[in-house]
N, C-alpha and C positions, 0 to 999 in steps of 0.2 A: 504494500500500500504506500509506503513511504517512497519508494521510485517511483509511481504512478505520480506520487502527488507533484513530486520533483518536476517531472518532463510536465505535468500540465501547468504548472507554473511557470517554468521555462519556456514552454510553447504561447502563454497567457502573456509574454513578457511580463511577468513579475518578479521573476528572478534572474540573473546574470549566470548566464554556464560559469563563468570566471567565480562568481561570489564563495564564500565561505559556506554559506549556508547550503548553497544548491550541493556541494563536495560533500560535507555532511549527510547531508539525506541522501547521496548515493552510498556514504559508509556505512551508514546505519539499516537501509534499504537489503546492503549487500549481504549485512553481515546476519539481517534477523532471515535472510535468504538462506544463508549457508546454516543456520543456525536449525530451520526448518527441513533442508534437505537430508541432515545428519542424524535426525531424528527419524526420519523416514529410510534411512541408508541409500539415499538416492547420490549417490556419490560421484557419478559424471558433472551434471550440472554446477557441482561445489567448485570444483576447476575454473569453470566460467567468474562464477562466482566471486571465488579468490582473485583474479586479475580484476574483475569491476572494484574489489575494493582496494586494491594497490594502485590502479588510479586513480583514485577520490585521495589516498593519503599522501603519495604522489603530489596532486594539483597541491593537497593541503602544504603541503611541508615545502610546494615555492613559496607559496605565500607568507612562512614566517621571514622577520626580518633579519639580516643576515648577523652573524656573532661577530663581537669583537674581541 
């Protein structure tokens, strides 16, 4: 539900692909995904899964700002 909500907000422009928020609710999206399929032992789709949310931490982790 939370990836749904994601792309219809992003599709609504209400949200920015770039934003914090949109990357979040792909993390969070991915991870109650993989969280579900694991519980079912549907264990192909988790693969997918796992790389949706290593881009969303990915996108997150440009966005911090850089150490000194």
């Amino acid at each position: 539900m939370v990836l749904l909500a994601a792309y219809a907000l992003l599709s609504a422009g209400r949200l920015h692909q770039a934003s914090a928020t949109f990357q979040w609710m792909n993390l969070a999206g991915a991870v109650g995904l993989m969280a579900n399929q694991a519980f079912h032992g549907s264990w192909p789709p988790i693969a997918v899964n796992l790389v949706w949310a290593a881009i969303a931490v990915a996108a997150l982790l440009r966005r911090r700002p850089p150490r000194l």
